[in-house]
C-alpha positions as a Markdown table, in Angstrom:
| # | Residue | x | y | z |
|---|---|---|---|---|
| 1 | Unk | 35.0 | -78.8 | 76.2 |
| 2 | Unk | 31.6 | -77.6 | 75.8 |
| 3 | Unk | 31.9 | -77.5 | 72.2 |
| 4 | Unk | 33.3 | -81.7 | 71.8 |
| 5 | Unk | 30.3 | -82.3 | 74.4 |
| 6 | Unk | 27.7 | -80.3 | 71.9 |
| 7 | Unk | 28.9 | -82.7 | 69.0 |
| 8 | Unk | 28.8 | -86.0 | 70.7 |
| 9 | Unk | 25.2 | -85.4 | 71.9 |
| 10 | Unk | 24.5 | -84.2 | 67.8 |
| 11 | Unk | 26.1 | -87.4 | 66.7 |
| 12 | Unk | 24.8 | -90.2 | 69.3 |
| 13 | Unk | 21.4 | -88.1 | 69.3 |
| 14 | Unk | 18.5 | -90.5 | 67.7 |
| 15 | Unk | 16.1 | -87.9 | 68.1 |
| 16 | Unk | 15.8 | -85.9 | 64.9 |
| 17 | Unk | 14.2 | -83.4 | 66.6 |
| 18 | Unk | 17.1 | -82.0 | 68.6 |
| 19 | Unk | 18.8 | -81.3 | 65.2 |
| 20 | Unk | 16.0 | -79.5 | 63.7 |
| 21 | Unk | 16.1 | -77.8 | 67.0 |
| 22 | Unk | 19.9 | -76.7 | 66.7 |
| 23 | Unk | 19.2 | -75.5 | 63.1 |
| 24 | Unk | 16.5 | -73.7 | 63.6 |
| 25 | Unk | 18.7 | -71.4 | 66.8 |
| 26 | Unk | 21.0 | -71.2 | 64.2 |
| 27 | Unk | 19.2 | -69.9 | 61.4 |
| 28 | Unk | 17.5 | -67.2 | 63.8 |
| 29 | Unk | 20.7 | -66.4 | 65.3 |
| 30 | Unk | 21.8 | -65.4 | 61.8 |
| 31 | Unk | 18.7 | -63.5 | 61.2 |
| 32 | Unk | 19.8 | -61.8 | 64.1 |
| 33 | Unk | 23.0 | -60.6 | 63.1 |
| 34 | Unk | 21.9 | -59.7 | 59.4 |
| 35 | Unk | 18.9 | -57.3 | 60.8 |
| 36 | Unk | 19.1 | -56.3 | 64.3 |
| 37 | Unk | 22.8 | -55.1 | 64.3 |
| 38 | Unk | 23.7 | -57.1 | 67.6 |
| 39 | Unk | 27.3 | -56.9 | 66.0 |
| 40 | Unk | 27.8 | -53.4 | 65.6 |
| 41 | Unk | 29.4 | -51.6 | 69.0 |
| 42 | Unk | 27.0 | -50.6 | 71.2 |
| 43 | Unk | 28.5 | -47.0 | 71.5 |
| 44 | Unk | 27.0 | -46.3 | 67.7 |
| 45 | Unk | 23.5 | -45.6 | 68.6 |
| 46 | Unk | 24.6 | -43.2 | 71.9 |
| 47 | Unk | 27.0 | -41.5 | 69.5 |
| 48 | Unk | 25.4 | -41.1 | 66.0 |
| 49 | Unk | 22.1 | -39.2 | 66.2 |
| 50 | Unk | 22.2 | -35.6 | 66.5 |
| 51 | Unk | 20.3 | -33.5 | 68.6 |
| 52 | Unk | 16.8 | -32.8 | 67.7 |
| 53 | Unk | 17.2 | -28.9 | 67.8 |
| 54 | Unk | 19.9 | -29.2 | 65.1 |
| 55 | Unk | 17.7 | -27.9 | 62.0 |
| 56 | Unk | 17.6 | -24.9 | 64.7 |
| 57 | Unk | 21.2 | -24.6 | 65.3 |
| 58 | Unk | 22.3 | -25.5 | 61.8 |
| 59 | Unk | 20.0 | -22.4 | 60.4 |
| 60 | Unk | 21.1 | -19.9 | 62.4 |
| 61 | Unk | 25.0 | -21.1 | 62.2 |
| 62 | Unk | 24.7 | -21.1 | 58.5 |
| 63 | Unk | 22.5 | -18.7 | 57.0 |
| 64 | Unk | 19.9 | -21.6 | 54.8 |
| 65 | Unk | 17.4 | -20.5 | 53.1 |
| 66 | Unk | 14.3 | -22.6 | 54.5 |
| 67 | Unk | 12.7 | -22.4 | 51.1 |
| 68 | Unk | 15.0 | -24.6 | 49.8 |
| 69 | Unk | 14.4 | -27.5 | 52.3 |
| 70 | Unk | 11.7 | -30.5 | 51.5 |
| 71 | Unk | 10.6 | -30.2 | 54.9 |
| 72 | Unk | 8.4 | -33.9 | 54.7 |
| 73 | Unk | 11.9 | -35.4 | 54.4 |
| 74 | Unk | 13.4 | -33.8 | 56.8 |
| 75 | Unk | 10.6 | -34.5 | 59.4 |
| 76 | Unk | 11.1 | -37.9 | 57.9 |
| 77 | Unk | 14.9 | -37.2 | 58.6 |
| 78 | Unk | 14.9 | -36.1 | 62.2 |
| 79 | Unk | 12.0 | -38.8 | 63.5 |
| 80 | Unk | 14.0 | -41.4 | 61.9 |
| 81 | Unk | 17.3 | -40.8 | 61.9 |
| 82 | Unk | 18.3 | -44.3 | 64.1 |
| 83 | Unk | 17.5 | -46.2 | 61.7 |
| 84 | Unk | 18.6 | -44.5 | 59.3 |
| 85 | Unk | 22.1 | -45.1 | 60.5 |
| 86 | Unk | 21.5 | -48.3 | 61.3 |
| 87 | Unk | 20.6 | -48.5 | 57.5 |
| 88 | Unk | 23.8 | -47.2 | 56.8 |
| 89 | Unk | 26.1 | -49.6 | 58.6 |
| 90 | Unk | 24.1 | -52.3 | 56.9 |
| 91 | Unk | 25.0 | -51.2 | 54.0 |
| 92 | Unk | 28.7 | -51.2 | 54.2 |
| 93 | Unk | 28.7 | -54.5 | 55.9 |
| 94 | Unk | 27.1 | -55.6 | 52.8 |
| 95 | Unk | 29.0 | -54.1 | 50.3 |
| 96 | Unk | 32.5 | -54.5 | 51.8 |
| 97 | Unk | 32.3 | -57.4 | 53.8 |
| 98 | Unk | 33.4 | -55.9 | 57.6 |
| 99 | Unk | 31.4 | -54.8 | 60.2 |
| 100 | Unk | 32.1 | -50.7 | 60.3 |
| 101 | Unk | 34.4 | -49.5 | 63.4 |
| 102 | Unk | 34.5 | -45.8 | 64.0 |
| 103 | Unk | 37.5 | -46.0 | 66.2 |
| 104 | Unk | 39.8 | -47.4 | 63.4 |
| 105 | Unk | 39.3 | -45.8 | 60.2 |
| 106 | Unk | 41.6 | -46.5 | 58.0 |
| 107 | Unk | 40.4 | -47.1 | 54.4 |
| 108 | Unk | 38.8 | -44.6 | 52.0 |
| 109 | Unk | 35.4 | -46.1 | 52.8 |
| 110 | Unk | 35.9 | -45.7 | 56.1 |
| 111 | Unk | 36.4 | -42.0 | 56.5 |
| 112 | Unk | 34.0 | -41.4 | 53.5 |
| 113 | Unk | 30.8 | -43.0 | 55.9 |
| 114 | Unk | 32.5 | -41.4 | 58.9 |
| 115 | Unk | 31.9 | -37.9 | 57.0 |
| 116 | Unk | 28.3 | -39.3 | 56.1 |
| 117 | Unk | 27.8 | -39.9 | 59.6 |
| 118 | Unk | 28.8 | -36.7 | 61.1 |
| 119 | Unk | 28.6 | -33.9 | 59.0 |
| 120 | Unk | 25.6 | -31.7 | 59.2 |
| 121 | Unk | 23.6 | -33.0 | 55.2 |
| 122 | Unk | 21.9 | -29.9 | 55.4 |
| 123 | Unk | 24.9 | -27.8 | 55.0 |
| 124 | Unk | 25.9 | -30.1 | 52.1 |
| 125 | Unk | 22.3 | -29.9 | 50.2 |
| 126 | Unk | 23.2 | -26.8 | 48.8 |
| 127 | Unk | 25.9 | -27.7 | 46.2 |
| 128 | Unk | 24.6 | -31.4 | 46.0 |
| 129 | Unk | 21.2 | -29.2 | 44.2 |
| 130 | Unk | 22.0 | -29.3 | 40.7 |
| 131 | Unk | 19.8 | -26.8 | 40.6 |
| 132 | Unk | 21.3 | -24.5 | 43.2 |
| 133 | Unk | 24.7 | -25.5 | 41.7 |
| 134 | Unk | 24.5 | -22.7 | 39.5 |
| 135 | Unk | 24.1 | -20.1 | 42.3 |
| 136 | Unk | 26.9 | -21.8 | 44.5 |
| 137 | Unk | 29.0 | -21.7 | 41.1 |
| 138 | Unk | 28.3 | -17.9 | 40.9 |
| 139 | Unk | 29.0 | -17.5 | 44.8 |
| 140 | Unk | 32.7 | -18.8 | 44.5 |
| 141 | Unk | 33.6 | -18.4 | 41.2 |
| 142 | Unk | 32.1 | -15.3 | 40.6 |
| 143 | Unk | 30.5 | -17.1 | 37.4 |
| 144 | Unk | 28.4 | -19.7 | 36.5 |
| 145 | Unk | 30.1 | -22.3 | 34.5 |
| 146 | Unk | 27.8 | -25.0 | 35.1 |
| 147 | Unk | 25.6 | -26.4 | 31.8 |
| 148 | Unk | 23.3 | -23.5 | 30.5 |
| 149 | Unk | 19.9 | -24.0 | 32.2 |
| 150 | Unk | 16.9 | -24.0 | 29.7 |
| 151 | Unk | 13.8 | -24.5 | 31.9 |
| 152 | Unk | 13.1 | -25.7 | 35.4 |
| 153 | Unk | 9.6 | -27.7 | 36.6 |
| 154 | Unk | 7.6 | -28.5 | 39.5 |
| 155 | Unk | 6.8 | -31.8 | 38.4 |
| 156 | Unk | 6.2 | -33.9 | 34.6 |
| 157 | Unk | 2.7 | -32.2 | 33.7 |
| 158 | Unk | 4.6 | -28.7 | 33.2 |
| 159 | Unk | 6.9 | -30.2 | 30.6 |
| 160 | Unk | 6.3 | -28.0 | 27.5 |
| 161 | Unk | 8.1 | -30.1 | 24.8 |
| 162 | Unk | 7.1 | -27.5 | 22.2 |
| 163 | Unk | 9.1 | -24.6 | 24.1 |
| 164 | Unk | 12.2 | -27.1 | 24.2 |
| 165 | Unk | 15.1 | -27.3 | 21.3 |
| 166 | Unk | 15.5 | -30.2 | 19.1 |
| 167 | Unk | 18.0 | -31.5 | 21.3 |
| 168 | Unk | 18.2 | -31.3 | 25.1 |
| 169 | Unk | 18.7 | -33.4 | 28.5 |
| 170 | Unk | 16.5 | -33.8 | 31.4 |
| 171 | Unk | 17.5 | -34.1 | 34.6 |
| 172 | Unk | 16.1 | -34.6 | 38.4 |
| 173 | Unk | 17.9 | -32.2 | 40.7 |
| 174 | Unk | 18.0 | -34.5 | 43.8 |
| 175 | Unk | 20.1 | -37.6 | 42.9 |
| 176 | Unk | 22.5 | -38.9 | 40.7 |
| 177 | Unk | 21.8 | -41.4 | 37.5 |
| 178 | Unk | 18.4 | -39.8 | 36.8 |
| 179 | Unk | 18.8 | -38.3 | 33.2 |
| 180 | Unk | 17.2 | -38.1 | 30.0 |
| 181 | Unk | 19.3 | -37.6 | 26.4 |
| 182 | Unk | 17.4 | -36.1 | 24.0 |
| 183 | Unk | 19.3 | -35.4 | 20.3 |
| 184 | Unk | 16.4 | -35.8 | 18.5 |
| 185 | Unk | 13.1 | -34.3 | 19.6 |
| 186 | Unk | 11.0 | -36.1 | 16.4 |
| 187 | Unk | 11.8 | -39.4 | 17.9 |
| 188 | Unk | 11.2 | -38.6 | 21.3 |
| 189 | Unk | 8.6 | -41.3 | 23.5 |
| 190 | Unk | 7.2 | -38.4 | 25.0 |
| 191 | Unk | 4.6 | -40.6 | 27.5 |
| 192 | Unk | 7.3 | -43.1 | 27.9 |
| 193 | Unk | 9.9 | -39.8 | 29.2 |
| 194 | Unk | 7.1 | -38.2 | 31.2 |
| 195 | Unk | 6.5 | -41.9 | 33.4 |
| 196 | Unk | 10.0 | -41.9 | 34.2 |
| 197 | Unk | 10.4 | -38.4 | 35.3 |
| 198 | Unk | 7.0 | -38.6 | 37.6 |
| 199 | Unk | 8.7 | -42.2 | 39.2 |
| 200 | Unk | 11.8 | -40.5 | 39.7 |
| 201 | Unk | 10.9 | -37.4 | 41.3 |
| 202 | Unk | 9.0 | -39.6 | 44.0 |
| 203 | Unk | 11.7 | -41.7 | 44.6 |
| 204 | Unk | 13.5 | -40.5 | 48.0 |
| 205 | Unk | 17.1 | -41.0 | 47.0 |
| 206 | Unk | 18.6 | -39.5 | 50.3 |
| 207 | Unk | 16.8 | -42.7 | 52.1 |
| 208 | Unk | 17.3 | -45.0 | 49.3 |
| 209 | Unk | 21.0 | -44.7 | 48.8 |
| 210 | Unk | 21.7 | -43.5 | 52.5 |
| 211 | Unk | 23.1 | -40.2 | 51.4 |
| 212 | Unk | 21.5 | -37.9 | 53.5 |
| 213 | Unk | 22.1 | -34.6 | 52.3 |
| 214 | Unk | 19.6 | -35.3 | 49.3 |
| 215 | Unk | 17.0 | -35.1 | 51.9 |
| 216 | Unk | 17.4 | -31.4 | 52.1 |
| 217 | Unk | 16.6 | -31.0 | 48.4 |
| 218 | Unk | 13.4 | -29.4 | 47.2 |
| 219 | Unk | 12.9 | -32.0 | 44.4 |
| 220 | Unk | 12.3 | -30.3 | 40.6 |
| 221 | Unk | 13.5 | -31.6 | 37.3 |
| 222 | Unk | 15.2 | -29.4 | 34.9 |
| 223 | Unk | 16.5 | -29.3 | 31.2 |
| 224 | Unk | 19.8 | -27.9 | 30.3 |
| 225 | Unk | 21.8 | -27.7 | 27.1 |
| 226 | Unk | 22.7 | -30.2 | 25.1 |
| 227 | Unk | 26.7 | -30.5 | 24.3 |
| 228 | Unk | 27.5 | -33.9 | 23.3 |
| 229 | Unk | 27.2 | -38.0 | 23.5 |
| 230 | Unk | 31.3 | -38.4 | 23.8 |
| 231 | Unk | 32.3 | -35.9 | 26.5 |
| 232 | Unk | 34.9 | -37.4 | 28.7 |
| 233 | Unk | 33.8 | -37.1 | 32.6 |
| 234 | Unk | 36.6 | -35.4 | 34.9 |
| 235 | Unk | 36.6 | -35.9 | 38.1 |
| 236 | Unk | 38.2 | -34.3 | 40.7 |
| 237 | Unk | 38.9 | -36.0 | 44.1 |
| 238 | Unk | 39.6 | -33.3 | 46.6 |
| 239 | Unk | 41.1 | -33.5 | 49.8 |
| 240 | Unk | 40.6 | -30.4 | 52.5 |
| 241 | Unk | 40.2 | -27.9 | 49.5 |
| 242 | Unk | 43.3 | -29.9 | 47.3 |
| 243 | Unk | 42.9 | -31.5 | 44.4 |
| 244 | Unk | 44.7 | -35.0 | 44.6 |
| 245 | Unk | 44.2 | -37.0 | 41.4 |
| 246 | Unk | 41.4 | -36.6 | 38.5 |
| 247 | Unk | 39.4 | -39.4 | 37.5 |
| 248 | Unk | 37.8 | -39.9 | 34.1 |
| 249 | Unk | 35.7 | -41.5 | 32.7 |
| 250 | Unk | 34.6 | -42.4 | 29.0 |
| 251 | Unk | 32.1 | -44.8 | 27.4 |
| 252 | Unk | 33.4 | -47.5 | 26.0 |
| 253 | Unk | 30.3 | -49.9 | 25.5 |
| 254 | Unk | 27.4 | -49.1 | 26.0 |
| 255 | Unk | 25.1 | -52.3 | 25.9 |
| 256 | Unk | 27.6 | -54.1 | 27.9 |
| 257 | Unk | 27.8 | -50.8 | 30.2 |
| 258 | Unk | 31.0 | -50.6 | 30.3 |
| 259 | Unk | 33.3 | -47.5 | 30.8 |
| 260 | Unk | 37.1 | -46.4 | 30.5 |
| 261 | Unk | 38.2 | -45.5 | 34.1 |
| 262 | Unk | 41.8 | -43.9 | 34.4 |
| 263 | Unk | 43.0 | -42.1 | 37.1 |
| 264 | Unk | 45.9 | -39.8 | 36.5 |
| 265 | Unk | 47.7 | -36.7 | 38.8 |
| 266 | Unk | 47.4 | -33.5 | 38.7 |
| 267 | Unk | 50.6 | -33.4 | 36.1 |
| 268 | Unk | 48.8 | -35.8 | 34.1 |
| 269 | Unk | 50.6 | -38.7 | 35.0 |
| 270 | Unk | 48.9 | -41.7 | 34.8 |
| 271 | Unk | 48.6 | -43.8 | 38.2 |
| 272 | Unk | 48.3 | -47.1 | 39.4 |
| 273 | Unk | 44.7 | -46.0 | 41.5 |
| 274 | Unk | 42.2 | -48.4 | 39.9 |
| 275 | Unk | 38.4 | -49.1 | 40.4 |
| 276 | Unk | 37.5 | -52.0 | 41.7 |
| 277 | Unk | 33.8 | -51.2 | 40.2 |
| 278 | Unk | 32.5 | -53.9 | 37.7 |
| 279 | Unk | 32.4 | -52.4 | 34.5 |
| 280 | Unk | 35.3 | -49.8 | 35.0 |
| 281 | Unk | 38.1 | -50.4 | 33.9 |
| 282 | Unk | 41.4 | -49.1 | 33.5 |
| 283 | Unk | 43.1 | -49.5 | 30.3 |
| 284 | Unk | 46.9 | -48.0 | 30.2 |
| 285 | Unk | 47.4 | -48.5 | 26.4 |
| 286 | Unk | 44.5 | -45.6 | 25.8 |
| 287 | Unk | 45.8 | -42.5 | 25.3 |
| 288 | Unk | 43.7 | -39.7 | 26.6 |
| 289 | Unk | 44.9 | -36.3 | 26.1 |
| 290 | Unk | 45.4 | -33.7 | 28.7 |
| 291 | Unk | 42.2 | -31.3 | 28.8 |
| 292 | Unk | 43.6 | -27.8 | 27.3 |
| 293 | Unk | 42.1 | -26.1 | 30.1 |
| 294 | Unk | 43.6 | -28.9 | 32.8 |
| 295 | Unk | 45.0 | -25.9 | 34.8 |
| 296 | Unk | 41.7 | -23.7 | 35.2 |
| 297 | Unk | 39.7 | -26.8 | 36.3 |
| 298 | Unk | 42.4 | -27.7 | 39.4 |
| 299 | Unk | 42.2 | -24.0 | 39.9 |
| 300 | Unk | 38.0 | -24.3 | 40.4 |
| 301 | Unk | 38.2 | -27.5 | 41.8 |
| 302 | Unk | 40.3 | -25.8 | 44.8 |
| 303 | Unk | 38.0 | -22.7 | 44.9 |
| 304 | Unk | 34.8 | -25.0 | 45.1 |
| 305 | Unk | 35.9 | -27.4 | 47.6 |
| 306 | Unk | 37.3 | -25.4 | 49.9 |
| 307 | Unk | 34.8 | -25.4 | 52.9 |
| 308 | Unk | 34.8 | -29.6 | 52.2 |
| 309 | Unk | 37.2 | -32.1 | 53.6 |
| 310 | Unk | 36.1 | -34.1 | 51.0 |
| 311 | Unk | 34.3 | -33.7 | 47.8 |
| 312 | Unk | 34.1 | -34.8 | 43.9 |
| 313 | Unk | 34.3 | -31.9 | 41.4 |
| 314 | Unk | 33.3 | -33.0 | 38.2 |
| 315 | Unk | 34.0 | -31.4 | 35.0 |
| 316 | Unk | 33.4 | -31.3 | 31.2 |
| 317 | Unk | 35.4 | -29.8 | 28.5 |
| 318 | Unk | 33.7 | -29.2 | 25.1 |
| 319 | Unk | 35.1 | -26.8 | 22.5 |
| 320 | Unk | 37.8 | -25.6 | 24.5 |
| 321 | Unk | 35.3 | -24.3 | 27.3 |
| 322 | Unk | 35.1 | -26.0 | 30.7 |
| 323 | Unk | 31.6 | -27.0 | 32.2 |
| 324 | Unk | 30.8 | -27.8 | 35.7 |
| 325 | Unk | 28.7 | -31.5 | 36.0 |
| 326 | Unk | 28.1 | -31.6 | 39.3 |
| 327 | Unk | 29.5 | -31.9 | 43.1 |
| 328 | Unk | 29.4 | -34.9 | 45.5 |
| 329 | Unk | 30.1 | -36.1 | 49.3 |
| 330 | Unk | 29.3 | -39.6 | 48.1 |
| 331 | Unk | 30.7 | -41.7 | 45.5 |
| 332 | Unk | 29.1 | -44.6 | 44.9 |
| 333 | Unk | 26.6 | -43.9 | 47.7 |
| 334 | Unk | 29.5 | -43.7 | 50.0 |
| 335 | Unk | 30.6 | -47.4 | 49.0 |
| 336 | Unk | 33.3 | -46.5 | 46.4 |
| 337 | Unk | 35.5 | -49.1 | 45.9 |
| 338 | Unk | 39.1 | -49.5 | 44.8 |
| 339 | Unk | 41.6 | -52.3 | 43.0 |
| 340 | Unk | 42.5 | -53.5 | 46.8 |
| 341 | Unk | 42.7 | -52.5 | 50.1 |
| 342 | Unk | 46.1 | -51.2 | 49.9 |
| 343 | Unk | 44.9 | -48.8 | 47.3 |
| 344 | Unk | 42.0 | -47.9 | 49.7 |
| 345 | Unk | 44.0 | -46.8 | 52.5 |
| 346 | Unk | 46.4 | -44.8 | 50.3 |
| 347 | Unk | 43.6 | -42.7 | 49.4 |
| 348 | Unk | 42.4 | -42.0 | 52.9 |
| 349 | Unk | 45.9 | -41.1 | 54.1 |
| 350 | Unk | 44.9 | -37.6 | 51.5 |
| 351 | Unk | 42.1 | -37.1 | 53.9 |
| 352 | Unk | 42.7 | -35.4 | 57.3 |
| 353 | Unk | 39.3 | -35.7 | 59.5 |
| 354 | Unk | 41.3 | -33.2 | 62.4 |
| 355 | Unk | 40.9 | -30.1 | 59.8 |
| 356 | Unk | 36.8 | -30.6 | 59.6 |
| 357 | Unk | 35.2 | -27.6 | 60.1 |
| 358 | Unk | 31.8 | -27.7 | 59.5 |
| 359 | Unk | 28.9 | -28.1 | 61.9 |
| 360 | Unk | 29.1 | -31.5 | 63.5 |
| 361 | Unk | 26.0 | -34.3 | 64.8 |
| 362 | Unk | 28.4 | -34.5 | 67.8 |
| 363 | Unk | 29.2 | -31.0 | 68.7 |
């Protein structure tokens, strides 16, 4: 009634003025929506944010090492940690298109920013280091199998390039995508390297991507060993300390950035899981062969996520001798996306949320 009453006073209207009225509630009503959550269940903000003696419980539950934490960010962390949330959710209703609900998580998205939401990132900062990688690797595997370390820096300006080999990759130890390839020193744009490195280490990737746990990382950059341009990425998605299915990835082309994306059991068996990522793509009719050492890196990948209900073990394999690449919570920044939604929820049926262990926001 009040809606047919609405449109006959729009249409018989002569005043042009009412109209521009109507559009302009509109258009702040949508404002609105978009950036002051008024859609998002008023339970989140009462809910979400822990305590604000939780950097004091979490240390003394845990054992951390304070030196280890960049304590501007986490200041930054604990005084904004609302809106950081709030941040969040934005983001997932931007990348998949639905508002997020807490009390009905069903797809692999869903439990993935429930983790992000409730698990202490300070406990996770430790094996999210690359840095600190190595020691976790030494903790639980009784050796470090992560690529050799050559030199570790404060910032750009200690950078020796002279001290370096001819061929060598730089890395930041607080994020993901943040690398430098180096197979031949001679041809190296040394200023070019150095400008990148300095905007990169003051980039603040926990807050940028919403993955908190990177936060907790004192940030350094660091150059390890080079092994080769064609190594195949494997991933391992883990489930409560399981390994469910191994994801790999290859270059295929690089200008058009495209990558080979195949997901396959823990028998090899190639599935039907498929990225829904542009620019990964799953291609049935390419062979890849089963990694010699297929059966050591399920055995680490169980060891290392353990203490996780969910993490990403990543591996590389190069002349016979497996590497460990790096650990993460996050895929994607926590927005990992799949072929469908079907496909989505199959994967979160592998993750059980009633097993979580580790210190809670909500406890």
């Amino acid at each position: 009634m009040m809606i047919n009453l609405f449109f006959s006073k729009w249409k018989n209207s002569s005043s042009i003025y009412f109209k521009y009225y109507i559009v302009i509630l509109f258009i702040i009503f949508i404002i609105i929506i978009r950036y002051f959550n008024v859609v998002f269940p008023l339970t989140y903000i009462e809910t979400i944010p822990p305590s604000d003696n939780f950097w004091k419980e979490s240390s003394s539950n845990f054992n951390f090492n304070k030196e280890l934490i960049n304590n501007d960010d986490k200041i930054l962390y604990l005084k904004n940690k609302t809106e950081f949330y709030l941040k969040l959710r934005k983001n997932f209703l931007r990348q998949h298109h639905v508002i997020y609900n807490e009390s009905n998580l069903i797809t692999f998205q869903d439990k993935l920013n429930w983790l992000v939401i409730h698990e202490s990132p300070q406990y996770k900062s430790f094996v999210v280091d690359k840095i600190k990688l190595h020691d976790y690797s030494k903790r639980i595997l009784g050796k470090d199998i992560c690529v050799p370390l050559l030199k570790i820096y404060d910032n750009e300006k200690d950078i020796k390039f002279e001290e370096l080999p001819d061929k060598f990759v730089l890395k930041l130890n607080h994020g993901s995508e943040m690398n430098i390839i180096c197979e031949d020193k001679s041809k190296l744009d040394i200023i070019k390297v150095l400008r990148k490195l300095k905007y990169w280490k003051n980039i603040n990737y926990g807050l940028l991507r919403t993955e908190f746990q990177y936060l907790y990382v004192n940030r350094k950059i660091f150059a390890e060993k080079f092994l080769s341009k064609d190594l195949i990425d494997y991933k391992i998605f883990c489930f409560n300390g399981e390994p469910k299915f191994i994801q790999i990835r290859k270059l295929l082309d690089l200008k058009k950035h495209i990558y080979l994306h195949n997901n396959y059991d823990t028998n090899w068996k190639l599935t039907d899981i498929e990225s829904g990522l542009r620019g990964y793509i799953r291609v049935p009719n390419i062979k890849i062969k089963k990694p010699k050492n297929l059966k050591l890196m399920l055995k680490y990948a169980r060891l290392l996520s353990q203490e996780f209900v969910f993490i990403r073990v990543d591996f590389y394999e190069f002349k016979n001798q497996i590497y460990l690449g790096e650990l993460t919570f996050t895929p994607t920044n926590s927005h990992v996306k799949w072929k469908n939604k079907k496909q989505s929820i199959y994967i979160a049926n592998m993750m059980n949320l009633t097993r979580i262990k580790k210190y809670l926001f909500n406890k």
